[in-house]
N, C-alpha and C positions, 0 to 999 in steps of 0.2 A: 504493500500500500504506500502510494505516494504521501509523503511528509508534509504539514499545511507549509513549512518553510521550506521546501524544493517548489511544490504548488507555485505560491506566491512568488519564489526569481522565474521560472517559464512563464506564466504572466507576467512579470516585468518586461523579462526580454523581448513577450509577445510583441505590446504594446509600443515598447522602444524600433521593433523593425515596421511595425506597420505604420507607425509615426516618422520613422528616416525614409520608407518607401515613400510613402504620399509627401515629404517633402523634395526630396528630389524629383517624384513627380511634378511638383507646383512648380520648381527652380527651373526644368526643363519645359516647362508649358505642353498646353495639347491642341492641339489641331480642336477650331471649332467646327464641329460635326454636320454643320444643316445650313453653312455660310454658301456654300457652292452649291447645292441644289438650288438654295433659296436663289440667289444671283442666277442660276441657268435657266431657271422658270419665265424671266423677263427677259433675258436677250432676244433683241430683236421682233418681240411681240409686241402686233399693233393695236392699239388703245385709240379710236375713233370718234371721235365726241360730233352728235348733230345736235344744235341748239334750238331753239327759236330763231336767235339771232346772233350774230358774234358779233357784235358793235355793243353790247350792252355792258354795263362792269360787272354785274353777276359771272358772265360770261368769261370776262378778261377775267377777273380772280380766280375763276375756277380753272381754266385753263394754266394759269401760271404759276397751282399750286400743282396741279398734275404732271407739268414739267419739272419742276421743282424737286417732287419726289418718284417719280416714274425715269427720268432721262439719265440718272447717274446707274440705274439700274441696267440699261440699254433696251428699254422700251421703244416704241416708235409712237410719241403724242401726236394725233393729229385733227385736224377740225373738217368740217363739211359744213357749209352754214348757208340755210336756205334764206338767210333774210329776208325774215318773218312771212315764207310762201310756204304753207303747208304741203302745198303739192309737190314742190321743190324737195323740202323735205323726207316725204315720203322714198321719193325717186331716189334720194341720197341714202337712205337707208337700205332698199332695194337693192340698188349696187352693189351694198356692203356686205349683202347677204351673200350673196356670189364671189363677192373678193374672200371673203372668210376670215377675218381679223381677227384677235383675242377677244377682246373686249369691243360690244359698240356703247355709248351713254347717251341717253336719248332725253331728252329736256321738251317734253311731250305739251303742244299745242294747247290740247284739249285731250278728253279718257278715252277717246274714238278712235281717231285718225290714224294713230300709229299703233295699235294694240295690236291687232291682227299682224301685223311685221315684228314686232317684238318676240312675238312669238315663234312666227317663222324661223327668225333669227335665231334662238333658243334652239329651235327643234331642227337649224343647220349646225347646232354642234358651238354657238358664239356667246357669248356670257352678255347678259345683258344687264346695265344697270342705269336706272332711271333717277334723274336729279331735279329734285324743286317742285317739279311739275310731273307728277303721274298719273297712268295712265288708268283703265281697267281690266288691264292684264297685270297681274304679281311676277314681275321677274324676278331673275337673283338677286337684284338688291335695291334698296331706295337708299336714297340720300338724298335729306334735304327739313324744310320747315314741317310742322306740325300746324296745319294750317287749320284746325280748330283751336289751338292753345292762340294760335293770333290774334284770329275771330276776337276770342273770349277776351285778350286784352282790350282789343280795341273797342269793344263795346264797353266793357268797364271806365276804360278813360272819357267814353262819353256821356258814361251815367255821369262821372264824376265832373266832367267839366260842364255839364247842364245842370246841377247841384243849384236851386233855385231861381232857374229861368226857366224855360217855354216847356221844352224837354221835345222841342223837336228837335230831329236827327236827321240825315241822308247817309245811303251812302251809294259810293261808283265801285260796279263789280267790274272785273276786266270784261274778258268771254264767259259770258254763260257757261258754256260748255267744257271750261275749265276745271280742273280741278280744285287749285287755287279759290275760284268764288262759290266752288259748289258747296266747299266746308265752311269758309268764313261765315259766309251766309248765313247756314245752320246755326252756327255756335252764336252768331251775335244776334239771332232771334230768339235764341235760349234763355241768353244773358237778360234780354229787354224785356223778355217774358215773363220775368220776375220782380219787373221794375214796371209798375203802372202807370205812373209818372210820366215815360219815356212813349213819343211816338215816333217811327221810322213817318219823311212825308215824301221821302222819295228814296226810290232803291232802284237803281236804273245800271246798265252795263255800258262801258264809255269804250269796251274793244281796249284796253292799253294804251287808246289814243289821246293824247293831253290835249289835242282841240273838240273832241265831243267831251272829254270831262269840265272843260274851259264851259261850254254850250250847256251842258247839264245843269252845274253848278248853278250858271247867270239867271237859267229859268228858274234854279230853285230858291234863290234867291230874293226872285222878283216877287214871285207867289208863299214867299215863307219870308218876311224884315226879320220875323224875330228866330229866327233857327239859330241853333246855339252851339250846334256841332254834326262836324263832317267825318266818316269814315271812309279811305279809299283803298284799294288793293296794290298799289305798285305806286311808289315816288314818281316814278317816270312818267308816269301818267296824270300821277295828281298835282303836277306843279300845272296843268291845267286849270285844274279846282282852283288852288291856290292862288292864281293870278287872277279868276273871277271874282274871289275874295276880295281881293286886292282892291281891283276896280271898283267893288261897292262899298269902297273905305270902312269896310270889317277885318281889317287884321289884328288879331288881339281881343277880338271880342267874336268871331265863331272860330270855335277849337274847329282844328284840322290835324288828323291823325291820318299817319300810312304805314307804309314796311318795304321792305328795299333793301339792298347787298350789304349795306351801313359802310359803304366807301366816304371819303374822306368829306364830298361833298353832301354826303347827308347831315352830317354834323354840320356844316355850313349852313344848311338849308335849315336847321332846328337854329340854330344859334341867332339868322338875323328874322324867324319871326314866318318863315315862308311855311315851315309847318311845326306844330304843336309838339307830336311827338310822330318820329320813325322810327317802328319795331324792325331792329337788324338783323335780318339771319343768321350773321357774322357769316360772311364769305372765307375767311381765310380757315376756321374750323370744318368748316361744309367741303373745303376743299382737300381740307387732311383727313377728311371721312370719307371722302369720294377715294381717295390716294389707295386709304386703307381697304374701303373693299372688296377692290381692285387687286390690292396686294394679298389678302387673304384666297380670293376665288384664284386666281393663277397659282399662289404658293403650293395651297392646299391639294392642289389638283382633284377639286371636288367636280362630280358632274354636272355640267348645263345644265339648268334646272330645278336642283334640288336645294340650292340654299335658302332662297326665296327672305333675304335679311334685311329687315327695316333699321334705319338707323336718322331719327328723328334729332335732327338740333336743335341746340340752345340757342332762343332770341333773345337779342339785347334790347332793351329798351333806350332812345335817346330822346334825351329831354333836355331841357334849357341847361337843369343840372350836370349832368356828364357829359355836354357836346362838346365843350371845352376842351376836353381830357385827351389826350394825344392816342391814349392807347382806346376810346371809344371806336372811334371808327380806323379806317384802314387803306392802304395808298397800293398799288399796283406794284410801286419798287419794296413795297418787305416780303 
């Protein structure tokens, strides 16, 4: 029978080699094991982005976050941009179906137009991932706003900013047929729903266009002196509203709320007065989830198909308060 004092030196010395083994293990370093797959997964895979439109800054952000973190990789970022032609669009997608790329990301019109191709695309073997704007097809992934949690802001800011005046409201949908207005809608009729107080005296769709939200606005104006607050869907559009404000020397006295990519110019536009508040996507987050997606469905080598992953962002609210702030909004060169 072993001795508890023989025992305890072979434990000693156990302990003593497998503590000198693992450090000259440590001293030597080891080869990281999943560096080189991971890096083989994107060489030379193409990543296809069709927009809406690629003049917009949503667009430039997201693109030159995707460069950012795809091109050191040896990815191939590239665009197709139907500005703002649906049917253009389509066709560019069509094509791509056929080119065969890694990745296509489709920033969908409206829930219709491009669903049927998404799927297509899906079912030719291409990972689809859809940003901002989706469709009513679930591809492998979304990325982008929570466009009921928007809603529900912006309806709140206009309880709050009609807080003893008329409690009438407006607000400008983009397209109907959008996804984007189809939820806001919902949620900011939920919101008012609860508030009796509160009457919607116009709810009309301006297309994205800042001269029918200009023309909307001026009407709703003419037929509403005492409206107390505006809600719109998209900054770009609503500096429309916001100019017809202008003209009926109401700036400062009917709130104006939107949402928009929270580029640098948004916080401008909060700062001198042009609108109340912009709920910001934060583009430069939207775009390192867009990155990530991307980088998970190629790494993983999962099937077309089967991920089917939401990944909903954080808006920033900008208000008089934080427009200031450097790090609120966000510039094209960071």
């Amino acid at each position: 029978m072993m001795s508890r004092k023989n025992f305890g030196a072979i434990a000693v010395a156990a302990v003593t080699a497998c503590v000198t083994t693992v450090g000259i293990a440590r001293a030597d370093g080891v080869a990281e094991p999943y560096r080189d797959a991971y890096r083989a997964a994107f060489k030379d895979q193409r990543v296809v982005f069709v927009p809406v439109a690629g003049s917009v800054d949503l667009v430039k952000g997201w693109m030159a976050g995707l460069h950012r973190e795809l091109d050191p990789l040896g990815a191939k970022v590239e665009i197709r941009d139907p500005n703002y032609d649906t049917n253009a669009g389509a066709q560019a997608i069509t094509s791509l179906i056929s080119e065969k790329p890694a990745v296509i990301i489709i920033q969908n019109p409206d829930v219709s137009s491009y669903a049927r191709l998404a799927k297509q695309a899906e079912a030719a073997g291409i990972h689809v991932v859809q940003i901002n704007m989706a469709s009513n097809y679930v591809s492998d992934s979304y990325v982008g706003a929570d466009w009921a949690e928007i809603g529900e802001m912006g309806a709140n800011a206009m309880v709050k900013a009609c807080e003893g005046k008329s409690g009438k409201v407006a607000v400008i949908q983009g397209a109907l047929s959008a996804a984007t207005s189809s939820y806001q809608i919902k949620a900011i009729r939920d919101v008012l729903a609860k508030h009796p107080e509160m009457k919607i005296v116009s709810d009309q769709p301006a297309d994205w266009d800042p001269s029918k939200a200009k023309a909307i606005m001026s009407t709703v104006l003419k037929q509403n002196p005492d409206l107390c607050a505006a809600f719109g869907f998209w900054d770009g559009m609503d500096l429309g509203a916001a100019a017809a404000i202008a003209e009926a020397g109401l700036t400062g006295k009917v709130f104006l709320g939107t949402s928009g990519g929270g580029e640098m110019t948004a916080c401008k536009r909060v700062k001198d007065g042009t609108f109340d508040l912009d709920v910001s996507y934060d583009v430069p987050n939207q775009a390192a989830q867009l990155a990530g997606s991307i980088k998970y469905l190629l790494s993983s080598k999962i099937a077309v198909g089967l991920a089917k992953g939401m990944s909903y962002t954080t808006p920033v609210l900008i208000t008089k308060e934080n427009a200031s702030d450097p790090a609120t909004c966000w510039k094209i060169a960071q």
